[in-house]
DOKE-935357 format. One line per 2 residues: number of its first residue (from 1); their letters; for each residue z negated, y, x of N, C-alpha, C. Coordinates in steps of 0.02 Angstrom, whole numbers, plus 50000, padded with zeros to 5 digits. Example, Ala and Ser with C-alpha at 12.3 -4.5 7.8 and 13.67 -1.06 7.14 Angstrom:
# residues 2
1 = as = 49610/49716/50660/49610/49775/50615/49610/49835/50660 | 49646/49888/50642/49643/49947/50684/49606/50002/50645 .
This chain:
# residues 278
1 = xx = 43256/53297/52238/43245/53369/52247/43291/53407/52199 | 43253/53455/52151/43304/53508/52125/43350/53535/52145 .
3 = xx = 43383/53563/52099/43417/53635/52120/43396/53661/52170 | 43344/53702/52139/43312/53754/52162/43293/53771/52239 .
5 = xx = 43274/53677/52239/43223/53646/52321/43279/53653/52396 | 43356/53633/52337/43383/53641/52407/43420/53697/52407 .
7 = xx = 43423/53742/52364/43460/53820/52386/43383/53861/52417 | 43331/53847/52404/43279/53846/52471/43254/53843/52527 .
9 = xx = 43281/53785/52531/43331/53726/52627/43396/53782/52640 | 43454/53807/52607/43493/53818/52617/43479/53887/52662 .
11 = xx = 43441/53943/52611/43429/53983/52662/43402/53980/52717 | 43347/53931/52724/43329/53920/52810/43396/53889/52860 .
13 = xx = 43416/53860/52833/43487/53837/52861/43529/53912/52870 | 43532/53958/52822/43592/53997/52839/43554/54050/52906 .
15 = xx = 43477/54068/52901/43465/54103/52952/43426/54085/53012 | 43444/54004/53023/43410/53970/53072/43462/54009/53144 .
17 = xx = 43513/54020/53133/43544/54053/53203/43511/54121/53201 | 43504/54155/53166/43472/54252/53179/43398/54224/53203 .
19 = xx = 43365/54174/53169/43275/54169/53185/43303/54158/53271 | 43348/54094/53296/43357/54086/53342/43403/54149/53402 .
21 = xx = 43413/54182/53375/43455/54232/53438/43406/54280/53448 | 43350/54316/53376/43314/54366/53377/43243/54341/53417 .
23 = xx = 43245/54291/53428/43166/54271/53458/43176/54273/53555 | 43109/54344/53548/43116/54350/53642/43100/54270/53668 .
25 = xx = 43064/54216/53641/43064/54151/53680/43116/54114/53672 | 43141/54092/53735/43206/54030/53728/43148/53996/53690 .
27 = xx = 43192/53961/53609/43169/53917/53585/43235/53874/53537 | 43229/53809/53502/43286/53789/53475/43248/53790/53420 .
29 = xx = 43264/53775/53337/43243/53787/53273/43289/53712/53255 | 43243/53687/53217/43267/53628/53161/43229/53645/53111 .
31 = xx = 43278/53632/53043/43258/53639/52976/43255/53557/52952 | 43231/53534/52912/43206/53470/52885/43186/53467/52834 .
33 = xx = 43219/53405/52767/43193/53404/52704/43165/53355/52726 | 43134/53325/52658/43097/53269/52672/43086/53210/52713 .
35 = xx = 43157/53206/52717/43186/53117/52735/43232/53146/52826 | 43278/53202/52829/43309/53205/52893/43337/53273/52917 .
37 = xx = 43339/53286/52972/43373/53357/52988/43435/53364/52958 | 43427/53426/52933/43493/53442/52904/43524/53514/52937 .
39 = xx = 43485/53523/53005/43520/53605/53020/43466/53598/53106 | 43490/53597/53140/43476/53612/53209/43492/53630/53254 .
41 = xx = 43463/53708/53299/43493/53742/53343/43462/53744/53414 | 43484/53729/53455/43461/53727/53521/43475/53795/53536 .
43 = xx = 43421/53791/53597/43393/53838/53626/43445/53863/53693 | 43404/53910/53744/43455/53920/53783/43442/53891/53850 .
45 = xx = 43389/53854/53849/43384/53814/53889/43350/53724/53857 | 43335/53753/53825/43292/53693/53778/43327/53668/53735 .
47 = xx = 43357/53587/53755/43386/53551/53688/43384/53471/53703 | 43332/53461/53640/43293/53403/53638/43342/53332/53634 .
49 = xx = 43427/53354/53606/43452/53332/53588/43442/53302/53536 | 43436/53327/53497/43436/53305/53419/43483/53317/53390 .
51 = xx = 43504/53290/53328/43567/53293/53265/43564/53301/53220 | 43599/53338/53194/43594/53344/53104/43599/53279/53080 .
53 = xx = 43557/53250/53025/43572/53195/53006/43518/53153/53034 | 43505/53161/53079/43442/53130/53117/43373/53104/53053 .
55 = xx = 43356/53035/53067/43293/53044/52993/43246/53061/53056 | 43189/53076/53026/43104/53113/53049/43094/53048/53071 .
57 = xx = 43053/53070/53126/43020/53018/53153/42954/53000/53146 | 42913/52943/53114/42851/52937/53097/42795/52980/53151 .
59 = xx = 42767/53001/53160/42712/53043/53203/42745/53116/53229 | 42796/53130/53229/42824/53177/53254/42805/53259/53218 .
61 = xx = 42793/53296/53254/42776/53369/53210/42795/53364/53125 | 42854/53362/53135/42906/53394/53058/42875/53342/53021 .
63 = xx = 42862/53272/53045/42846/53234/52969/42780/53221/52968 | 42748/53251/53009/42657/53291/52988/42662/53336/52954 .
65 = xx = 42681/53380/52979/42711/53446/52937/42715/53414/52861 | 42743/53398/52842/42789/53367/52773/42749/53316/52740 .
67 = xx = 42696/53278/52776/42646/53243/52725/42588/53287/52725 | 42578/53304/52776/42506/53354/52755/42501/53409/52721 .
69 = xx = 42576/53466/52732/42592/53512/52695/42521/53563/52729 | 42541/53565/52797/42511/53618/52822/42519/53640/52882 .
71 = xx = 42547/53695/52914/42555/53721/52992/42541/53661/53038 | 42578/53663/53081/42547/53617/53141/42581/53619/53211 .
73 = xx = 42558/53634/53251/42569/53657/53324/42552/53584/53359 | 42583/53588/53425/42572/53537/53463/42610/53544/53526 .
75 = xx = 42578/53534/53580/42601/53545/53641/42623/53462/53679 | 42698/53487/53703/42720/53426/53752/42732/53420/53794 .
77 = xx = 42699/53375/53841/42714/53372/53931/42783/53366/53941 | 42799/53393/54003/42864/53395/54050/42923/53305/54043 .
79 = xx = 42858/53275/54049/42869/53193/54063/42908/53165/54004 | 42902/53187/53938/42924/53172/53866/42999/53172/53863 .
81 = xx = 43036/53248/53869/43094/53268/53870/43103/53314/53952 | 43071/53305/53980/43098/53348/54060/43082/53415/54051 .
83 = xx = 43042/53436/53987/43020/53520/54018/42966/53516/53954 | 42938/53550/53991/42862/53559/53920/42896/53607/53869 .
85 = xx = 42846/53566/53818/42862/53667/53755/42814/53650/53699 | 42808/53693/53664/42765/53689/53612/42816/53670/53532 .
87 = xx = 42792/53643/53512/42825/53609/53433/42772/53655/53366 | 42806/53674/53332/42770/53727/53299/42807/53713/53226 .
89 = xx = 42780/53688/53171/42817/53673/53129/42781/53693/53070 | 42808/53724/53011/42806/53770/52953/42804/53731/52886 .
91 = xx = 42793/53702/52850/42797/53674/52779/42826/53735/52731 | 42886/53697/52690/42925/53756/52649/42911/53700/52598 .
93 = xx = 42889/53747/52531/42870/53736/52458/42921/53767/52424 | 42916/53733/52377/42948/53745/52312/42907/53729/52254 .
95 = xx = 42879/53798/52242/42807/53803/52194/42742/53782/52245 | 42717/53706/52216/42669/53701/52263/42680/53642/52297 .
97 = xx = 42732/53606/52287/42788/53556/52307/42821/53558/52377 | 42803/53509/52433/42818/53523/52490/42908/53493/52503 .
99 = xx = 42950/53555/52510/43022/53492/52512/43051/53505/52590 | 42993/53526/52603/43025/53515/52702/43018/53569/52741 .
101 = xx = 43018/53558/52799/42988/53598/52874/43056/53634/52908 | 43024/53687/52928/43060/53723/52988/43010/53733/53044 .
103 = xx = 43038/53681/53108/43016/53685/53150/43044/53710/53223 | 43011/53735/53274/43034/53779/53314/42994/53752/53386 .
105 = xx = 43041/53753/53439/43024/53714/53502/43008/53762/53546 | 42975/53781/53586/42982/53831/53625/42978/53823/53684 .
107 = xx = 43016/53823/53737/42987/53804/53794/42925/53849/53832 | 42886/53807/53862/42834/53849/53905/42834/53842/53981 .
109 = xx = 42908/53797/54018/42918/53803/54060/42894/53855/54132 | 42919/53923/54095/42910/53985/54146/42826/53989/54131 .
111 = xx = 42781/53969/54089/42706/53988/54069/42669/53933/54124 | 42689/53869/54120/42675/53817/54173/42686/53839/54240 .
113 = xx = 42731/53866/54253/42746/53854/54340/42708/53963/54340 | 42675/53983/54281/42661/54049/54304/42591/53992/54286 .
115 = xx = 42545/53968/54272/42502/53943/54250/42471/53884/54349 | 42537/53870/54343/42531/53826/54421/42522/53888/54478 .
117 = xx = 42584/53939/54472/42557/54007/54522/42486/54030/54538 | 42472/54053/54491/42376/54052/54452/42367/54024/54498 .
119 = xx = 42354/53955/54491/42284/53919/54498/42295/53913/54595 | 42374/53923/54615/42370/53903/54657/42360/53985/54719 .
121 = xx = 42372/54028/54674/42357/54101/54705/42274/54110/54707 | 42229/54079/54660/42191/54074/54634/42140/54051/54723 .
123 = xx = 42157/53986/54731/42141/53938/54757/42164/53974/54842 | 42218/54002/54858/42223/54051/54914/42180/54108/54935 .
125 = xx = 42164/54133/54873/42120/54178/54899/42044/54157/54887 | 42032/54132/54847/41969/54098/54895/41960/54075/54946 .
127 = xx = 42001/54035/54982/41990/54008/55055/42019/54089/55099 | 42053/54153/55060/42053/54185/55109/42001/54249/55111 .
129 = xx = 41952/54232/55045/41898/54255/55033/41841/54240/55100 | 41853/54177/55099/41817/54140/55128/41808/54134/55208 .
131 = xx = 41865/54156/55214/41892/54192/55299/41870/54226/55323 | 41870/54269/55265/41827/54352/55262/41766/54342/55282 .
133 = xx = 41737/54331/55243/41652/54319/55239/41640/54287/55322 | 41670/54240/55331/41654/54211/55377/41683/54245/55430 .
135 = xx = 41736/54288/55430/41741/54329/55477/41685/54408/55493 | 41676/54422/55426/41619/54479/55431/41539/54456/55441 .
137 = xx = 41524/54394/55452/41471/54362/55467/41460/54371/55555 | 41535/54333/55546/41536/54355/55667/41545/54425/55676 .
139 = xx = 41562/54474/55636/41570/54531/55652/41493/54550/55669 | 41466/54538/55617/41394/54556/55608/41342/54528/55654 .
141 = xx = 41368/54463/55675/41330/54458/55741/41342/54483/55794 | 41427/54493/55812/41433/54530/55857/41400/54593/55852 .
143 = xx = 41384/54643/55781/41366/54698/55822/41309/54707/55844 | 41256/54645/55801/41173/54634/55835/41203/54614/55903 .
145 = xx = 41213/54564/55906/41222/54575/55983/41243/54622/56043 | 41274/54680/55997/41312/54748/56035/41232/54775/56046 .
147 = xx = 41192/54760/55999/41144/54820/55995/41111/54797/56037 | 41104/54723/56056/41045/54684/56099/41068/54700/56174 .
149 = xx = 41131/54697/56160/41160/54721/56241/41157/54797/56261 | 41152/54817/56229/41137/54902/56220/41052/54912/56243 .
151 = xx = 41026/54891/56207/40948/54883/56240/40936/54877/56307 | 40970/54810/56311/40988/54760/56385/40978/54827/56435 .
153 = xx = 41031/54843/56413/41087/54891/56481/41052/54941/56476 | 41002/54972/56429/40950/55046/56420/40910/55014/56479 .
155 = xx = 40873/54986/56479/40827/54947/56532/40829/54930/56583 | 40898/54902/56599/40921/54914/56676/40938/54972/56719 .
157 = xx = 40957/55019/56670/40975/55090/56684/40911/55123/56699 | 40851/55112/56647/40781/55131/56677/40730/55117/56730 .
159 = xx = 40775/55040/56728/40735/55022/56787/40770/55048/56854 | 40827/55050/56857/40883/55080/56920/40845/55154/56942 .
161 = xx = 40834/55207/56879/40833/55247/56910/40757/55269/56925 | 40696/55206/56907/40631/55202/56933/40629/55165/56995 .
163 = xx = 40677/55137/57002/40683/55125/57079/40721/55183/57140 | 40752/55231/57108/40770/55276/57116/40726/55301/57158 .
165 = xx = 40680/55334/57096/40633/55385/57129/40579/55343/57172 | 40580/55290/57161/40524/55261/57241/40566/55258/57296 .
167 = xx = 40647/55242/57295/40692/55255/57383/40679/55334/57393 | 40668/55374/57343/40652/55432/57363/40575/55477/57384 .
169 = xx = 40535/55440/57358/40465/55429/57393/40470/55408/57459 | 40532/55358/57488/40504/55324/57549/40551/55362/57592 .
171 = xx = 40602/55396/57578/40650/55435/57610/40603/55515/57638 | 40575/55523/57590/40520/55570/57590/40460/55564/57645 .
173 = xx = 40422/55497/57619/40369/55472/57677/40420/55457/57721 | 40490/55457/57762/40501/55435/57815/40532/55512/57859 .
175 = xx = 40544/55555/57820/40536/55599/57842/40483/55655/57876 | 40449/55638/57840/40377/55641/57856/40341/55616/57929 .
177 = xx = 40368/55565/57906/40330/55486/57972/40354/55512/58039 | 40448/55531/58041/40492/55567/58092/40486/55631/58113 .
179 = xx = 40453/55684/58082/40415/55735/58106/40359/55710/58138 | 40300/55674/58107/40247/55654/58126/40259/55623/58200 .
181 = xx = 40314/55584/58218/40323/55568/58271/40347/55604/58342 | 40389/55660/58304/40419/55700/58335/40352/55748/58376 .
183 = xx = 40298/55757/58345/40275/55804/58360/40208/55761/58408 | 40208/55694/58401/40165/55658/58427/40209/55637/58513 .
185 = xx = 40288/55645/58497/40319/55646/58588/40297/55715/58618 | 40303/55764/58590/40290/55833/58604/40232/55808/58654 .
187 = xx = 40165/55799/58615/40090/55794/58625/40086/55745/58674 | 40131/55686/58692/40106/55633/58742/40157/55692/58795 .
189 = xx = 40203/55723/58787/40242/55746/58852/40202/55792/58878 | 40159/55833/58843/40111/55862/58870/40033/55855/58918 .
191 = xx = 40021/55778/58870/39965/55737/58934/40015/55720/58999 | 40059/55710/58995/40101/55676/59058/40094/55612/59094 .
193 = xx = 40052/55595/59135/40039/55528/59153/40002/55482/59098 | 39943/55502/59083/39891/55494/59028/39940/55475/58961 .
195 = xx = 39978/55523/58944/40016/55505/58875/40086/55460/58882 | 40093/55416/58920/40178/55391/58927/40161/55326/58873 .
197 = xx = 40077/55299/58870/40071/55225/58802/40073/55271/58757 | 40058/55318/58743/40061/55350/58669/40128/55390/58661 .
199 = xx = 40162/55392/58702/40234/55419/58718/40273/55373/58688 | 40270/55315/58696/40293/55252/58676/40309/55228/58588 .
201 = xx = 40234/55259/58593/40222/55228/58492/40254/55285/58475 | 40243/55329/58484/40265/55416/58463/40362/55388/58426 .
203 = xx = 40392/55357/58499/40456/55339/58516/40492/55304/58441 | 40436/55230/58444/40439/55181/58393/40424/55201/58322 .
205 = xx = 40383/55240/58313/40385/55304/58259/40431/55325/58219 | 40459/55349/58280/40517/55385/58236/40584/55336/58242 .
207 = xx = 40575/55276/58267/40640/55257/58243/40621/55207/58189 | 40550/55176/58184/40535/55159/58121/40570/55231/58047 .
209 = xx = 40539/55282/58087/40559/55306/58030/40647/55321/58013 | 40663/55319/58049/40734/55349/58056/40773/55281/58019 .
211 = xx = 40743/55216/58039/40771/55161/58007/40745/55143/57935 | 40713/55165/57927/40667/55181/57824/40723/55218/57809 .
213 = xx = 40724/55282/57852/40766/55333/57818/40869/55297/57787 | 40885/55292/57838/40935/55257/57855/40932/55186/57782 .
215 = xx = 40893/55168/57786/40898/55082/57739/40888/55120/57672 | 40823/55185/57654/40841/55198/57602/40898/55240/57560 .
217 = xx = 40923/55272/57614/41002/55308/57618/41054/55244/57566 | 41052/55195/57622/41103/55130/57611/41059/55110/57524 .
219 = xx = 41018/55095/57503/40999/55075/57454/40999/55121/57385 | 40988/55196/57418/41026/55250/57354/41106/55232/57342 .
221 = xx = 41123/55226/57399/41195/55221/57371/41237/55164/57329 | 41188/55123/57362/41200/55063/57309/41181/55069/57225 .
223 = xx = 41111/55107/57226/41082/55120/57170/41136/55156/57113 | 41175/55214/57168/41207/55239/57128/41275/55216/57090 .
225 = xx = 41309/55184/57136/41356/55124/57128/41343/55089/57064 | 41264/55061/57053/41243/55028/56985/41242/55065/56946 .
227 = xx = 41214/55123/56950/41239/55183/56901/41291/55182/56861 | 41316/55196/56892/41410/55210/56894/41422/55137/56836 .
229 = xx = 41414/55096/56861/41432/55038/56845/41403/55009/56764 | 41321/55048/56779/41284/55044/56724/41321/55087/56672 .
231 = xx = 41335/55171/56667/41349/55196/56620/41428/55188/56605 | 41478/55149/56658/41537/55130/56601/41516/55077/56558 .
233 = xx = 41468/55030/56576/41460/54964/56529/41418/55003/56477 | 41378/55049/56477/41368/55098/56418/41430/55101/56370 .
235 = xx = 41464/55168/56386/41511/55182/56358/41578/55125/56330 | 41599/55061/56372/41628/55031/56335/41585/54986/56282 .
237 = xx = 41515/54976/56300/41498/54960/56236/41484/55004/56193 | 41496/55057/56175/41490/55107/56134/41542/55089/56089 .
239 = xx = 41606/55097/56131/41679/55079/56128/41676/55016/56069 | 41627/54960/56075/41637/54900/56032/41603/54914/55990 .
241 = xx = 41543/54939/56007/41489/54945/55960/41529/54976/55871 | 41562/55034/55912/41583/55089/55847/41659/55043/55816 .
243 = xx = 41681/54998/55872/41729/54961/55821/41708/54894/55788 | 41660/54877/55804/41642/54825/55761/41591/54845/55703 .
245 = xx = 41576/54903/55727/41547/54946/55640/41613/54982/55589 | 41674/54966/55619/41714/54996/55578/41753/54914/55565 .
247 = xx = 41751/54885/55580/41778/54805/55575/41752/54769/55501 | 41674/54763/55534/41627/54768/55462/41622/54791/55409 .
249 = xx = 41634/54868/55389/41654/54887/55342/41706/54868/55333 | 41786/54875/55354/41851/54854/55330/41825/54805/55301 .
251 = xx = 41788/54742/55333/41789/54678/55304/41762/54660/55260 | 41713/54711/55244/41685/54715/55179/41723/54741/55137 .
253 = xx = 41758/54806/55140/41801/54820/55094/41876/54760/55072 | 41903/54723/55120/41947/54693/55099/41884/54605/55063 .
255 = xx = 41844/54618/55074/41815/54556/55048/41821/54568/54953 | 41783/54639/54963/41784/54664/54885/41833/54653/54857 .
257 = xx = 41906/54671/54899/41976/54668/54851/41998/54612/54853 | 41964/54540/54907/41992/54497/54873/41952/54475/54821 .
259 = xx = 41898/54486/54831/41851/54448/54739/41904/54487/54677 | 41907/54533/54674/41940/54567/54633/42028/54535/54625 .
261 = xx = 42031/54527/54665/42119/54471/54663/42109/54407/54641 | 42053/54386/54654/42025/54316/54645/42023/54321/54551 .
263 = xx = 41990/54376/54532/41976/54358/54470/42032/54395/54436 | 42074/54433/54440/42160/54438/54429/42186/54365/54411 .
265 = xx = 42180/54315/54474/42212/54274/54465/42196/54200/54410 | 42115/54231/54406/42076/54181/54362/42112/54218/54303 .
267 = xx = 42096/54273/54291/42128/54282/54218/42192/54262/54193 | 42234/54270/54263/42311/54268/54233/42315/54193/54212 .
269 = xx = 42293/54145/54245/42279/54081/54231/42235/54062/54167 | 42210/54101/54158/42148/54092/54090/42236/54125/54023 .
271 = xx = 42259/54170/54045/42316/54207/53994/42350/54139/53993 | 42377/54115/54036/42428/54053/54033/42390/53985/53987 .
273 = xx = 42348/53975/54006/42340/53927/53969/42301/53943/53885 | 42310/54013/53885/42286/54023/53808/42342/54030/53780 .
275 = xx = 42428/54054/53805/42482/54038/53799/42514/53983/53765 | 42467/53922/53750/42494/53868/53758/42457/53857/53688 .
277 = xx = 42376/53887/53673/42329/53886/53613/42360/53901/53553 | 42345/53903/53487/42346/53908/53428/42315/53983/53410 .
């Protein structure tokens, strides 16, 4: 190598510490002529342990770099040296004469375990996507079913108070029946001997009727009781009805924001591993 080739080397050597302090990535920098490192700075977490003086190692970045005489990137697992990083190495000419590489390590440590976050934030909210859905599915049956019970309970309530008005037809005809009787003792007290058998039925008459009257008394009140009973089971299903229509929506709305987190997290994961690209 000339003159020239190694006051060439020299300046990468003199500003391999500024490339290394000014770069926002912890990274370490080795400079390399042909044959061995002659200038290497570790990083601030990253140091491969290498030496000045060190020769190139056959397959290694720097002495690709240096026979091909062209850029070359390359990514290394955790398992190699105990933390991943990318190897990124430069061919320096002299004219059109390749007399050696500056190469630069970077770790991608913090890009991996944000790359592992990803996939694994990723992978959370789908199954809590998935919660969702399957929770706004039972919502949704619950509220058909609010509505089926709502029907239900319209129909019992109609039928209650059509039974209603027939205890009140017969409360009516028994009032009726108890005059009718009343006025039929009158009429046998007036035959006197002649009327005491028709005095009799007259008698049975009216306590037939008096006991209609009486049973349908007892059966309104019951009726009304179901009433009662009918329109709170109204109103608390109202009560569900209107919260499981507000359940449903929430759950639709938080379903939306997790698809939308979901694909946050696809991207940030798609960013990380383009992190790592050329």
């Amino acid at each position: 190598m000339n003159h020239n080739g190694h006051s060439i080397l020299q300046k990468f050597v003199d500003i391999a510490h500024l490339l290394n302090d000014i770069s926002v990535e912890d990274i370490s920098i080795s400079i390399q002529d042909r044959e061995r490192i002659i200038k290497y700075v570790p990083g601030r977490t990253i140091d491969l342990g290498i030496r000045e003086g060190d020769l190139l190692k056959e397959g290694s970045v720097s002495y690709q770099v240096i026979k091909s005489g062209q850029k070359i990137m390359r990514t290394v697992g955790r398992e190699v040296h105990g933390v991943p990083y990318i190897a990124l190495g430069y061919p320096i000419f002299d004219g059109e004469q390749v007399i050696g590489c500056v190469t630069t390590i970077t770790s991608i440590d913090k890009r991996e375990n944000m790359l592992q976050m990803a996939e694994r934030l990723s992978a959370s909210m789908q199954q809590f996507s998935a919660s969702i859905q399957s929770s706004a599915a039972s919502s949704e049956s619950l509220f058909k079913h609010n509505e089926q019970m709502l029907e239900r309970i319209n129909t019992v309530r109609q039928t209650v108070y059509d039974i209603d008005q027939i205890i009140k037809m017969v409360q009516e005809v028994a009032s009726k029946t108890n005059i009718l009787g009343l006025n039929a003792s009158i009429e046998a007290a007036r035959a006197g001997q002649h009327g005491k058998g028709f005095a009799v039925v007259a008698d049975e008459i009216r306590k037939l009727a008096e006991t209609s009257s009486n049973s349908a008394k007892n059966i309104s009140a019951q009726l009304q009781n179901i009433q009662s009973s009918v329109q709170e089971l109204i109103e608390s299903n109202a009560v569900i009805y209107q919260s499981s229509e507000v359940l449903s929506n929430h759950l639709s709305d938080l379903s939306g924001l997790m698809q939308e987190l979901t694909g946050m997290a696809t991207t940030l994961s798609e960013m990380a591993q383009l992190g790592g690209k050329e």
